[in-house]
ROMARMAR-357510 format. One record per residue (C-alpha): x, y, z; residue number from 1. Coordinates in steps of 0.05 Angstrom, whole numbers, padded with zeros to 5 digits. Layout:
! residues N
        x        y        z   resi
        X        Y        Z    NUM
...
***
This chain:
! residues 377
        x        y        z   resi
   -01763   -01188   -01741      1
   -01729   -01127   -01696      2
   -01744   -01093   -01766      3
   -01810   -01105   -01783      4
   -01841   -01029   -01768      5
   -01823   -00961   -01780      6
   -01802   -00907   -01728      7
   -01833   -00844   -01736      8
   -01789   -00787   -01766      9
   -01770   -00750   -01709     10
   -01787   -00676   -01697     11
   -01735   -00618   -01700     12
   -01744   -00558   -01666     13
   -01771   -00514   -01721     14
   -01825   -00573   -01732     15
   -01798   -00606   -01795     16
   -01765   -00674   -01798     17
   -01703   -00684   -01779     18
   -01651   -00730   -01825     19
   -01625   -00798   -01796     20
   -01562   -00772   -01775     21
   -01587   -00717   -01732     22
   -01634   -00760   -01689     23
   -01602   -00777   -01609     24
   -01577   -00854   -01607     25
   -01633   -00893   -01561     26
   -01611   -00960   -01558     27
   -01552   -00982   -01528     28
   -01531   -01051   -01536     29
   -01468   -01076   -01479     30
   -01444   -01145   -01473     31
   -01385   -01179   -01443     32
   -01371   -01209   -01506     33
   -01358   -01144   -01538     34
   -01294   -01093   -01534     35
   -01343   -01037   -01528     36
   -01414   -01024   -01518     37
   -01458   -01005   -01591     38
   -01496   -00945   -01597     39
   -01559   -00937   -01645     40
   -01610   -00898   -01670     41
   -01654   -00948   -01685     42
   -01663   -01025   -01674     43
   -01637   -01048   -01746     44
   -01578   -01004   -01736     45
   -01555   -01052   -01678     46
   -01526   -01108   -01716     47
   -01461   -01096   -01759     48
   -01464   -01110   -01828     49
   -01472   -01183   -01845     50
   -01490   -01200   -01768     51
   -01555   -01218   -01749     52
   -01593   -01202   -01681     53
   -01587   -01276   -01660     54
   -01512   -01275   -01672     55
   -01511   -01202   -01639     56
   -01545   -01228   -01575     57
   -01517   -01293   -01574     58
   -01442   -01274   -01582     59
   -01387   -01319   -01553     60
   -01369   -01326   -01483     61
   -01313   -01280   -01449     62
   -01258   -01310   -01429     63
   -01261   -01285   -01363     64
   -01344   -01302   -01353     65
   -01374   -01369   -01359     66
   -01431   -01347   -01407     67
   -01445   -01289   -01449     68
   -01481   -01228   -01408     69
   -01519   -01176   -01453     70
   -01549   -01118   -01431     71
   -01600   -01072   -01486     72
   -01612   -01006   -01463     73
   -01675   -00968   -01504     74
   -01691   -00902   -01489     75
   -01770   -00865   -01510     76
   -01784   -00937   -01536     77
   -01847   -00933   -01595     78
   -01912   -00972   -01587     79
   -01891   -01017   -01647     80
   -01813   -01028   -01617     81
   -01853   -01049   -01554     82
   -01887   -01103   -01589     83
   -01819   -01121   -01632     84
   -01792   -01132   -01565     85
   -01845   -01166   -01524     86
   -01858   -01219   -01580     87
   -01782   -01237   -01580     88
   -01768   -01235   -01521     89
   -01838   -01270   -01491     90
   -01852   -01204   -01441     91
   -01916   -01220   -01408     92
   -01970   -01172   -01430     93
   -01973   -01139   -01357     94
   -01909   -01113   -01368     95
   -01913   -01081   -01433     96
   -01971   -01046   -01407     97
   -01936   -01021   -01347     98
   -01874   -00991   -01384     99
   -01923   -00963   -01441    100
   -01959   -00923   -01388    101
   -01893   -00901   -01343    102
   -01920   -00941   -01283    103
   -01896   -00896   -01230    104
   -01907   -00945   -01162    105
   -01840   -00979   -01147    106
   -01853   -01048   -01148    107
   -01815   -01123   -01169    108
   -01855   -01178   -01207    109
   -01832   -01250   -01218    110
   -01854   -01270   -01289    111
   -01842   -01355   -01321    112
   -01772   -01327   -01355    113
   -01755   -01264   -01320    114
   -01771   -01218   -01274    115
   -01780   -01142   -01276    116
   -01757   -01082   -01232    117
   -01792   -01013   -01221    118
   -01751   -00962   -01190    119
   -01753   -00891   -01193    120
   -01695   -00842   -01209    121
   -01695   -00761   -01216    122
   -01678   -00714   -01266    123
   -01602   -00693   -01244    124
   -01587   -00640   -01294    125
   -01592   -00574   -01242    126
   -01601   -00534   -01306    127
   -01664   -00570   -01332    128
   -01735   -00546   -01315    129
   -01753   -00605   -01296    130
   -01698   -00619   -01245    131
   -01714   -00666   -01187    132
   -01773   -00688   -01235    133
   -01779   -00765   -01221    134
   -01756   -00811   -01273    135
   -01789   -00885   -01278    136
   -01732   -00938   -01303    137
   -01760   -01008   -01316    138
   -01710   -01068   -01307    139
   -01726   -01136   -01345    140
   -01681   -01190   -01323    141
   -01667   -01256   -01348    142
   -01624   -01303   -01340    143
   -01578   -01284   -01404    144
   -01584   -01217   -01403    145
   -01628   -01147   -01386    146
   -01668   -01101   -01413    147
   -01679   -01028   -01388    148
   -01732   -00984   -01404    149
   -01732   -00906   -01402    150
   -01769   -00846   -01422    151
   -01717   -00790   -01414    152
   -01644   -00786   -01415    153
   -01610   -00807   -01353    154
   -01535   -00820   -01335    155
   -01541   -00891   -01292    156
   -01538   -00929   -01355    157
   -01473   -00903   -01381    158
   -01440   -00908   -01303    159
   -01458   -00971   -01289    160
   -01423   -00988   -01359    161
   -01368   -00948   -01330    162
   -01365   -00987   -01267    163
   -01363   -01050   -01300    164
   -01310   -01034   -01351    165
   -01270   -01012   -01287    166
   -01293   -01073   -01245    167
   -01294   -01129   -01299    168
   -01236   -01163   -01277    169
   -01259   -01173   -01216    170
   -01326   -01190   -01225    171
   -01367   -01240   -01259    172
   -01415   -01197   -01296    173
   -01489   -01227   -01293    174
   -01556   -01194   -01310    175
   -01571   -01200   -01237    176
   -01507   -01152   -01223    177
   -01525   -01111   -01276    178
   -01593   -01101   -01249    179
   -01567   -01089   -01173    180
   -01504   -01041   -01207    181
   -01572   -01002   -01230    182
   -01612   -00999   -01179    183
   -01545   -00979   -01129    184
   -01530   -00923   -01184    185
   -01599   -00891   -01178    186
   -01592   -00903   -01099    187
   -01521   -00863   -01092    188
   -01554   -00805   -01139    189
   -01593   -00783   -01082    190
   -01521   -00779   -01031    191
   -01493   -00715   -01049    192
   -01565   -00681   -01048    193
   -01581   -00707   -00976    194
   -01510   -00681   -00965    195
   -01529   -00609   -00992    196
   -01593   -00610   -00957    197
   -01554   -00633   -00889    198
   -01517   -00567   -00889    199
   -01565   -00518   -00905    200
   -01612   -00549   -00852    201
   -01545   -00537   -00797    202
   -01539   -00470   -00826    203
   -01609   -00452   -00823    204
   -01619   -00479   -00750    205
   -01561   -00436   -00721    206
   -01576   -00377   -00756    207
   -01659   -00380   -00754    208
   -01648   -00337   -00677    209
   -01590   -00302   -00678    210
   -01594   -00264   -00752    211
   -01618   -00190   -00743    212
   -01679   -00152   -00776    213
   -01642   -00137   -00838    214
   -01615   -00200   -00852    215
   -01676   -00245   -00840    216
   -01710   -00218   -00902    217
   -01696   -00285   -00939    218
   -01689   -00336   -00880    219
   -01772   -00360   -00894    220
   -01752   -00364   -00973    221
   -01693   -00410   -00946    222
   -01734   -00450   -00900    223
   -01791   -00466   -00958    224
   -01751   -00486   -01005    225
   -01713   -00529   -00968    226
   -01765   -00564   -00939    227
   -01799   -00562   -01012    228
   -01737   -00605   -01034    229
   -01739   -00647   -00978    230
   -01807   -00665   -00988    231
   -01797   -00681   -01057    232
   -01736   -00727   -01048    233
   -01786   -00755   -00988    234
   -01833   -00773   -01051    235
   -01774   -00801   -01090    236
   -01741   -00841   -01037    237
   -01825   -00875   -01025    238
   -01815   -00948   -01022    239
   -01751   -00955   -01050    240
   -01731   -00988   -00983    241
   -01783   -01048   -00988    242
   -01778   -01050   -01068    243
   -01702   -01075   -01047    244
   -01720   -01117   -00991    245
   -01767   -01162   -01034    246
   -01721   -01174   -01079    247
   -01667   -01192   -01031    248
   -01712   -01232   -01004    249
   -01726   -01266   -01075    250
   -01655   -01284   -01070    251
   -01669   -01341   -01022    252
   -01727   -01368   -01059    253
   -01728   -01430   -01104    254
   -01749   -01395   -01166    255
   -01704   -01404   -01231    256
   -01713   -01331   -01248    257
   -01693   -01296   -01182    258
   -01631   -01275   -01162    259
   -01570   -01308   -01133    260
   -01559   -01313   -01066    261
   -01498   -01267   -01073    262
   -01529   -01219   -01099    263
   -01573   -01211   -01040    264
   -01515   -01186   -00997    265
   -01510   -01132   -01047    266
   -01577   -01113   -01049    267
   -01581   -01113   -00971    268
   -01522   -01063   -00972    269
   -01571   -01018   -01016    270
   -01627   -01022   -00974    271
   -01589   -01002   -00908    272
   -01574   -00945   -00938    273
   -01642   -00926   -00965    274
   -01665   -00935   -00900    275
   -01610   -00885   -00876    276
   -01634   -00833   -00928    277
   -01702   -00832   -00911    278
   -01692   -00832   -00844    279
   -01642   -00771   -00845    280
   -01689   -00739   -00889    281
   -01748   -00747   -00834    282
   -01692   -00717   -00791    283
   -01681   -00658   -00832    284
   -01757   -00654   -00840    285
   -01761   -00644   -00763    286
   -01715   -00589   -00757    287
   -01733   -00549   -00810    288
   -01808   -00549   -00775    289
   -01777   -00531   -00717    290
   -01725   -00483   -00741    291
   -01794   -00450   -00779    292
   -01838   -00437   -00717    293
   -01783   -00409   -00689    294
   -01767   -00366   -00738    295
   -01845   -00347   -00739    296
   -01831   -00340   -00668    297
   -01778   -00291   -00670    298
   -01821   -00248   -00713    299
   -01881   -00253   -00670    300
   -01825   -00229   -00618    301
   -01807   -00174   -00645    302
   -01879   -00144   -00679    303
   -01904   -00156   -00604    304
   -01839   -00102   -00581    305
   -01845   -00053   -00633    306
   -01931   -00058   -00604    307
   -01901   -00040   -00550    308
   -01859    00019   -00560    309
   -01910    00040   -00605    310
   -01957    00045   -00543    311
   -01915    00074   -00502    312
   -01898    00134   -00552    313
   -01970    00143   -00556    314
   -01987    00139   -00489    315
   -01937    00195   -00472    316
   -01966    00238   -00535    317
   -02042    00229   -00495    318
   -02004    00249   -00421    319
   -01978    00310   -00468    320
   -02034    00322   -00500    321
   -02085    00317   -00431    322
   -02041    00374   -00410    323
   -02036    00426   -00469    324
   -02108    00409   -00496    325
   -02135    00447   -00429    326
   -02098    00498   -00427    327
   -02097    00508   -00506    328
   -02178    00522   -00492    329
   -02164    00568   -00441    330
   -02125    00606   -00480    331
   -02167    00601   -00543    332
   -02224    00631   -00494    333
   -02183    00689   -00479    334
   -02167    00700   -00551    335
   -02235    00719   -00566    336
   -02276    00773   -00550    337
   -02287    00762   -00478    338
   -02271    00809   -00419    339
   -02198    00785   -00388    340
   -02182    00799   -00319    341
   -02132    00851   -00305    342
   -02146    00880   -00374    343
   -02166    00944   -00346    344
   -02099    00952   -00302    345
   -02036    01004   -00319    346
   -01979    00992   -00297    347
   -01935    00922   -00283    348
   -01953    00845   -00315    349
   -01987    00820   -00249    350
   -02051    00795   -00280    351
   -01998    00771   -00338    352
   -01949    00743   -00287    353
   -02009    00706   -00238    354
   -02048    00681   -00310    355
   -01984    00644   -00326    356
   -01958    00623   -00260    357
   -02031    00591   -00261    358
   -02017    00557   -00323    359
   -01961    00526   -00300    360
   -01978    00500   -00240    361
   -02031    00470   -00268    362
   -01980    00435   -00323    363
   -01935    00413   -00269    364
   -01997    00382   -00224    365
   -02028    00349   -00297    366
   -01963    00320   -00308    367
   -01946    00297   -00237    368
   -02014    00261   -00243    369
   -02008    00229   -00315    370
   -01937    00206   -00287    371
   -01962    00173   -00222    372
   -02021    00146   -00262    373
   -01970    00104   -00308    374
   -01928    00073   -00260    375
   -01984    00048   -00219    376
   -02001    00014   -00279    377
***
Protein backbone atom coordinates (compact mmCIF):
# COMPACT_ATOMS: atom_id res chain seq x y z
CA UNK A 1 0.00 0.00 0.00
CA UNK A 2 3.06 2.59 1.07
CA UNK A 3 3.66 2.03 -2.80
CA UNK A 4 0.67 2.63 -4.44
CA UNK A 5 1.63 6.35 -6.14
CA UNK A 6 4.37 7.88 -7.82
CA UNK A 7 6.73 10.74 -6.49
CA UNK A 8 7.33 13.31 -8.82
CA UNK A 9 10.88 13.36 -10.51
CA UNK A 10 12.57 15.80 -8.64
CA UNK A 11 14.04 19.05 -10.11
CA UNK A 12 17.87 19.74 -10.57
CA UNK A 13 19.17 22.94 -10.70
CA UNK A 14 19.55 23.44 -14.40
CA UNK A 15 15.65 22.38 -14.54
CA UNK A 16 15.89 18.81 -15.85
CA UNK A 17 15.23 15.66 -13.87
CA UNK A 18 17.39 14.46 -11.70
CA UNK A 19 18.24 10.37 -11.55
CA UNK A 20 17.23 8.39 -8.35
CA UNK A 21 20.44 8.41 -6.92
CA UNK A 22 20.97 12.10 -6.88
CA UNK A 23 17.73 12.96 -5.03
CA UNK A 24 18.29 14.02 -0.82
CA UNK A 25 17.04 10.91 1.46
CA UNK A 26 13.52 12.21 3.12
CA UNK A 27 12.40 9.52 5.20
CA UNK A 28 14.07 8.31 8.01
CA UNK A 29 12.89 5.28 9.62
CA UNK A 30 14.56 4.64 13.66
CA UNK A 31 13.46 1.95 15.92
CA UNK A 32 14.76 0.35 19.01
CA UNK A 33 14.60 -2.80 17.35
CA UNK A 34 17.13 -1.87 14.85
CA UNK A 35 21.19 -1.50 15.08
CA UNK A 36 20.87 1.67 13.17
CA UNK A 37 18.37 4.02 11.94
CA UNK A 38 17.33 3.54 7.73
CA UNK A 39 17.58 6.29 5.41
CA UNK A 40 15.39 6.57 2.10
CA UNK A 41 14.54 8.33 -0.73
CA UNK A 42 11.36 7.23 -1.06
CA UNK A 43 8.67 5.19 0.94
CA UNK A 44 9.22 1.72 -0.97
CA UNK A 45 12.89 2.12 -0.43
CA UNK A 46 12.24 1.67 3.39
CA UNK A 47 11.86 -1.98 3.68
CA UNK A 48 14.91 -4.32 2.89
CA UNK A 49 14.58 -6.75 0.37
CA UNK A 50 12.16 -9.47 1.14
CA UNK A 51 10.71 -7.43 4.30
CA UNK A 52 7.50 -5.99 4.23
CA UNK A 53 6.31 -2.59 5.94
CA UNK A 54 4.33 -4.61 8.55
CA UNK A 55 7.38 -6.64 9.46
CA UNK A 56 9.49 -3.22 9.16
CA UNK A 57 7.19 -1.49 11.72
CA UNK A 58 6.39 -4.30 13.73
CA UNK A 59 10.01 -5.59 14.40
CA UNK A 60 10.83 -7.53 17.61
CA UNK A 61 11.16 -6.13 20.96
CA UNK A 62 14.71 -4.86 22.35
CA UNK A 63 15.96 -6.55 24.87
CA UNK A 64 16.44 -3.71 26.97
CA UNK A 65 12.58 -2.12 26.15
CA UNK A 66 9.41 -3.84 26.83
CA UNK A 67 7.86 -3.18 23.30
CA UNK A 68 9.09 -2.16 20.06
CA UNK A 69 9.36 1.92 19.69
CA UNK A 70 9.50 3.22 15.98
CA UNK A 71 9.92 6.51 15.02
CA UNK A 72 9.36 7.60 10.80
CA UNK A 73 10.77 10.79 10.02
CA UNK A 74 9.44 12.29 6.34
CA UNK A 75 10.74 15.33 5.20
CA UNK A 76 8.68 17.76 2.01
CA UNK A 77 6.05 14.90 2.30
CA UNK A 78 3.81 14.74 -1.38
CA UNK A 79 -0.02 15.16 -1.42
CA UNK A 80 -0.31 11.43 -2.43
CA UNK A 81 2.42 10.15 0.47
CA UNK A 82 0.00 12.18 2.74
CA UNK A 83 -2.85 10.15 1.92
CA UNK A 84 -0.54 6.72 1.82
CA UNK A 85 0.05 7.68 5.35
CA UNK A 86 -3.19 8.96 6.76
CA UNK A 87 -5.12 5.81 5.42
CA UNK A 88 -2.58 3.48 7.24
CA UNK A 89 -2.11 4.96 9.87
CA UNK A 90 -6.06 6.26 10.55
CA UNK A 91 -4.80 10.25 10.84
CA UNK A 92 -7.94 12.11 11.32
CA UNK A 93 -8.64 14.33 8.35
CA UNK A 94 -7.96 17.64 10.52
CA UNK A 95 -4.60 16.74 10.71
CA UNK A 96 -3.65 15.99 7.27
CA UNK A 97 -5.02 19.28 6.43
CA UNK A 98 -3.03 21.06 8.97
CA UNK A 99 0.48 19.56 7.95
CA UNK A 100 -0.56 19.95 4.10
CA UNK A 101 -0.92 23.68 4.71
CA UNK A 102 2.25 24.24 7.26
CA UNK A 103 -0.16 25.20 10.08
CA UNK A 104 1.97 27.74 11.68
CA UNK A 105 -0.05 28.31 15.34
CA UNK A 106 1.59 26.08 17.96
CA UNK A 107 -0.95 24.00 19.21
CA UNK A 108 -1.58 20.03 20.78
CA UNK A 109 -4.71 18.01 19.70
CA UNK A 110 -5.90 14.73 21.27
CA UNK A 111 -7.20 12.49 18.43
CA UNK A 112 -9.13 8.39 19.27
CA UNK A 113 -5.41 6.77 18.59
CA UNK A 114 -2.93 9.54 18.92
CA UNK A 115 -2.36 12.80 19.43
CA UNK A 116 -0.49 15.51 17.51
CA UNK A 117 2.12 18.25 18.37
CA UNK A 118 2.70 21.70 16.62
CA UNK A 119 5.82 23.37 17.54
CA UNK A 120 7.84 25.73 15.76
CA UNK A 121 11.64 25.60 15.12
CA UNK A 122 14.06 28.12 13.03
CA UNK A 123 16.26 27.82 10.29
CA UNK A 124 19.86 27.44 12.14
CA UNK A 125 22.16 27.46 9.18
CA UNK A 126 23.80 31.29 9.75
CA UNK A 127 24.77 30.97 6.04
CA UNK A 128 21.25 30.44 4.63
CA UNK A 129 19.05 33.36 3.43
CA UNK A 130 16.52 32.34 5.20
CA UNK A 131 18.18 32.09 8.62
CA UNK A 132 16.01 32.59 11.70
CA UNK A 133 13.11 31.76 9.15
CA UNK A 134 10.56 29.76 11.33
CA UNK A 135 10.27 26.16 10.69
CA UNK A 136 6.76 24.26 11.54
CA UNK A 137 7.57 20.44 12.74
CA UNK A 138 4.40 18.38 13.24
CA UNK A 139 4.62 15.43 15.91
CA UNK A 140 2.06 12.45 15.55
CA UNK A 141 2.21 10.26 18.55
CA UNK A 142 0.91 6.97 19.26
CA UNK A 143 1.21 4.66 21.44
CA UNK A 144 3.81 2.34 19.28
CA UNK A 145 5.52 4.77 17.72
CA UNK A 146 5.77 8.63 16.01
CA UNK A 147 5.60 10.30 13.15
CA UNK A 148 7.25 13.76 12.33
CA UNK A 149 6.45 15.98 9.68
CA UNK A 150 8.75 18.64 8.05
CA UNK A 151 9.09 20.93 5.17
CA UNK A 152 12.77 21.87 5.24
CA UNK A 153 15.84 20.31 6.46
CA UNK A 154 16.46 20.64 10.08
CA UNK A 155 19.05 18.98 12.52
CA UNK A 156 16.58 18.01 15.77
CA UNK A 157 15.74 14.82 14.10
CA UNK A 158 19.21 13.45 13.71
CA UNK A 159 20.21 14.79 17.58
CA UNK A 160 17.58 13.49 19.22
CA UNK A 161 18.66 10.11 17.40
CA UNK A 162 21.98 11.01 18.74
CA UNK A 163 20.81 11.48 22.21
CA UNK A 164 19.10 8.37 22.34
CA UNK A 165 21.83 6.19 20.91
CA UNK A 166 23.94 7.87 23.77
CA UNK A 167 21.10 7.60 26.39
CA UNK A 168 19.57 4.15 25.46
CA UNK A 169 20.82 2.30 28.16
CA UNK A 170 19.45 4.27 30.44
CA UNK A 171 16.27 5.01 29.18
CA UNK A 172 13.23 3.25 28.17
CA UNK A 173 12.68 4.73 24.78
CA UNK A 174 8.79 5.45 24.20
CA UNK A 175 7.10 7.64 21.50
CA UNK A 176 6.15 9.89 24.32
CA UNK A 177 10.11 10.46 25.01
CA UNK A 178 10.71 10.72 21.63
CA UNK A 179 8.22 13.35 21.19
CA UNK A 180 9.42 15.41 24.49
CA UNK A 181 13.45 14.60 23.22
CA UNK A 182 11.93 16.80 20.17
CA UNK A 183 10.29 19.28 21.40
CA UNK A 184 13.44 19.86 24.27
CA UNK A 185 15.81 19.83 21.06
CA UNK A 186 13.98 22.66 19.29
CA UNK A 187 13.71 24.37 22.90
CA UNK A 188 17.73 24.32 23.59
CA UNK A 189 18.27 25.64 19.78
CA UNK A 190 17.17 28.94 20.90
CA UNK A 191 20.10 28.92 24.23
CA UNK A 192 23.13 29.89 22.60
CA UNK A 193 21.21 32.72 20.52
CA UNK A 194 19.63 34.32 23.72
CA UNK A 195 23.26 33.85 24.91
CA UNK A 196 24.68 35.96 21.86
CA UNK A 197 21.97 38.40 22.10
CA UNK A 198 22.69 38.70 26.11
CA UNK A 199 26.14 40.06 25.33
CA UNK A 200 25.66 42.36 22.67
CA UNK A 201 22.75 43.92 24.63
CA UNK A 202 25.66 44.41 27.84
CA UNK A 203 27.97 45.66 25.27
CA UNK A 204 25.65 48.00 23.69
CA UNK A 205 24.29 49.42 27.08
CA UNK A 206 27.81 50.40 28.38
CA UNK A 207 29.03 51.70 25.33
CA UNK A 208 25.60 53.57 23.93
CA UNK A 209 27.11 57.00 26.32
CA UNK A 210 30.49 56.80 26.56
CA UNK A 211 31.63 56.03 22.62
CA UNK A 212 32.86 59.33 20.92
CA UNK A 213 31.59 61.02 17.56
CA UNK A 214 33.64 58.87 15.42
CA UNK A 215 32.94 55.71 16.77
CA UNK A 216 29.13 55.95 17.10
CA UNK A 217 28.69 55.86 13.35
CA UNK A 218 27.35 52.21 13.61
CA UNK A 219 26.00 52.05 17.29
CA UNK A 220 21.98 52.73 15.70
CA UNK A 221 22.89 49.83 12.94
CA UNK A 222 23.82 47.75 16.19
CA UNK A 223 20.87 48.62 18.17
CA UNK A 224 18.26 47.73 15.09
CA UNK A 225 19.40 44.75 14.39
CA UNK A 226 19.54 43.54 17.59
CA UNK A 227 16.36 44.39 18.57
CA UNK A 228 15.22 43.12 14.91
CA UNK A 229 16.49 39.59 16.13
CA UNK A 230 15.06 39.86 19.32
CA UNK A 231 11.80 40.54 18.04
CA UNK A 232 11.92 37.73 15.77
CA UNK A 233 13.01 35.08 18.33
CA UNK A 234 9.98 37.03 20.44
CA UNK A 235 7.75 35.67 17.41
CA UNK A 236 9.40 32.22 17.53
CA UNK A 237 9.41 31.68 21.21
CA UNK A 238 4.99 32.78 20.87
CA UNK A 239 3.23 30.18 22.82
CA UNK A 240 5.68 27.69 23.02
CA UNK A 241 5.30 28.08 26.89
CA UNK A 242 1.48 27.13 27.02
CA UNK A 243 1.80 24.59 23.92
CA UNK A 244 4.09 22.61 26.75
CA UNK A 245 1.97 23.24 29.65
CA UNK A 246 -1.14 21.55 27.99
CA UNK A 247 0.47 18.82 27.32
CA UNK A 248 2.01 18.33 30.70
CA UNK A 249 -1.05 18.82 31.85
CA UNK A 250 -2.47 15.96 29.44
CA UNK A 251 -0.12 13.84 31.36
CA UNK A 252 -2.49 13.65 34.33
CA UNK A 253 -5.54 12.97 32.37
CA UNK A 254 -7.28 9.61 31.89
CA UNK A 255 -6.94 9.47 28.19
CA UNK A 256 -5.26 6.25 26.61
CA UNK A 257 -3.40 8.42 24.12
CA UNK A 258 -1.73 11.04 26.37
CA UNK A 259 1.34 10.93 27.90
CA UNK A 260 2.75 9.27 30.97
CA UNK A 261 2.89 10.80 33.99
CA UNK A 262 6.70 10.75 33.86
CA UNK A 263 6.91 12.33 31.14
CA UNK A 264 5.24 15.33 32.51
CA UNK A 265 8.21 16.08 34.79
CA UNK A 266 10.14 16.31 31.67
CA UNK A 267 7.99 18.42 29.88
CA UNK A 268 7.63 20.79 32.98
CA UNK A 269 11.51 21.11 32.93
CA UNK A 270 10.98 22.45 29.22
CA UNK A 271 8.48 24.82 29.93
CA UNK A 272 10.45 26.55 32.92
CA UNK A 273 12.79 27.25 30.71
CA UNK A 274 10.68 28.65 27.88
CA UNK A 275 9.34 30.75 30.32
CA UNK A 276 13.00 31.89 31.21
CA UNK A 277 13.68 32.68 27.48
CA UNK A 278 10.91 34.74 26.84
CA UNK A 279 11.17 36.49 29.74
CA UNK A 280 14.96 37.38 29.30
CA UNK A 281 14.13 38.24 25.91
CA UNK A 282 11.40 40.91 27.21
CA UNK A 283 14.40 41.91 29.35
CA UNK A 284 16.69 42.45 26.58
CA UNK A 285 13.78 44.05 24.71
CA UNK A 286 13.75 46.73 27.55
CA UNK A 287 17.21 47.72 27.44
CA UNK A 288 17.76 47.93 24.02
CA UNK A 289 14.67 50.67 24.05
CA UNK A 290 16.27 52.23 26.61
CA UNK A 291 19.87 51.95 25.52
CA UNK A 292 18.18 53.54 21.96
CA UNK A 293 16.62 56.79 23.36
CA UNK A 294 19.60 57.27 24.89
CA UNK A 295 21.61 56.93 22.24
CA UNK A 296 19.03 59.34 20.30
CA UNK A 297 19.62 61.31 23.28
CA UNK A 298 23.25 61.72 23.13
CA UNK A 299 22.86 62.87 19.64
CA UNK A 300 20.18 65.33 20.34
CA UNK A 301 23.01 66.38 22.97
CA UNK A 302 25.44 67.04 20.99
CA UNK A 303 23.50 68.70 17.58
CA UNK A 304 21.96 71.01 20.40
CA UNK A 305 26.11 72.06 21.36
CA UNK A 306 27.46 72.33 18.02
CA UNK A 307 23.79 74.95 17.68
CA UNK A 308 25.35 76.44 20.08
CA UNK A 309 28.82 77.16 19.12
CA UNK A 310 27.52 77.75 15.89
CA UNK A 311 25.62 80.80 17.39
CA UNK A 312 28.04 82.00 19.19
CA UNK A 313 30.63 82.15 16.15
CA UNK A 314 28.03 83.99 14.44
CA UNK A 315 27.06 86.19 16.90
CA UNK A 316 30.66 87.45 17.31
CA UNK A 317 30.94 87.71 13.26
CA UNK A 318 27.53 90.30 13.62
CA UNK A 319 29.47 92.27 16.90
CA UNK A 320 32.40 92.34 14.13
CA UNK A 321 30.58 93.09 11.52
CA UNK A 322 28.21 96.10 13.48
CA UNK A 323 31.58 97.64 13.87
CA UNK A 324 33.51 97.56 10.39
CA UNK A 325 30.16 97.84 8.34
CA UNK A 326 30.02 101.66 9.70
CA UNK A 327 33.03 102.60 9.32
CA UNK A 328 33.53 100.59 5.91
CA UNK A 329 30.66 103.35 4.66
CA UNK A 330 32.47 106.08 5.95
CA UNK A 331 35.22 105.31 4.27
CA UNK A 332 33.55 104.28 1.02
CA UNK A 333 32.03 107.98 1.27
CA UNK A 334 35.37 109.45 1.34
CA UNK A 335 36.50 107.38 -1.51
CA UNK A 336 34.37 109.11 -3.84
CA UNK A 337 34.24 112.33 -5.17
CA UNK A 338 33.31 114.34 -2.19
CA UNK A 339 35.19 117.28 -0.56
CA UNK A 340 37.38 115.69 2.63
CA UNK A 341 38.26 117.80 5.39
CA UNK A 342 41.75 118.81 5.72
CA UNK A 343 42.24 118.08 2.03
CA UNK A 344 43.22 121.55 1.38
CA UNK A 345 46.04 121.56 4.25
CA UNK A 346 50.15 121.36 3.57
CA UNK A 347 52.06 120.27 5.80
CA UNK A 348 51.74 117.33 8.80
CA UNK A 349 48.80 114.24 8.85
CA UNK A 350 46.56 116.08 11.45
CA UNK A 351 43.31 115.80 9.56
CA UNK A 352 44.90 112.11 8.74
CA UNK A 353 45.90 111.51 12.38
CA UNK A 354 42.26 113.09 14.02
CA UNK A 355 40.13 110.99 10.93
CA UNK A 356 41.64 107.86 12.30
CA UNK A 357 41.94 108.47 15.93
CA UNK A 358 38.05 109.05 15.27
CA UNK A 359 37.75 105.78 13.76
CA UNK A 360 39.05 104.10 16.44
CA UNK A 361 37.43 105.41 19.14
CA UNK A 362 34.49 104.77 17.67
CA UNK A 363 35.65 100.86 17.18
CA UNK A 364 36.68 100.63 20.71
CA UNK A 365 33.16 102.33 22.07
CA UNK A 366 31.12 99.78 19.28
CA UNK A 367 32.91 96.99 20.66
CA UNK A 368 32.75 97.91 24.39
CA UNK A 369 28.94 98.11 23.67
CA UNK A 370 28.41 94.77 21.60
CA UNK A 371 30.53 93.21 24.56
CA UNK A 372 28.39 94.57 27.46
CA UNK A 373 25.31 93.83 25.34
CA UNK A 374 26.25 89.90 25.35
CA UNK A 375 26.91 89.31 28.81
CA UNK A 376 23.81 90.97 29.96
CA UNK A 377 22.24 88.42 27.95
Amino acid sequence: MFCQYTAPPPIGISGIASPGHDRPYRFSFYSNALSATIHARSLCELPAEGQSFEDLFSGLPSPTSAANTWWLDIQSPTDEEMKVLSKVFSIHPLTTEDIQMEEAREKIELFRNYYLVCFRSFDQDPYSPTYLEPLNMYIIVFREGILSFHFQPTPHPQNVRRRIKQLKDYIDVTSDWISYALIDDITDAFGPLIQSIEYEVDSIDELVLILKEAEQSDMLRRIGTCRKKVMGLLRLMGNKADVVKGLAKRCNENWRVAPTSDIGLYLSDIQDHLITMTQNLNHYEKILSRSHSNYLAQISIEMTDANNQINDVLSKLTALGTILVPMNLITGLWGMNVHVPGQDTTGGYAWFSAIVAGLAAFALIGGYTTYRFMVRR
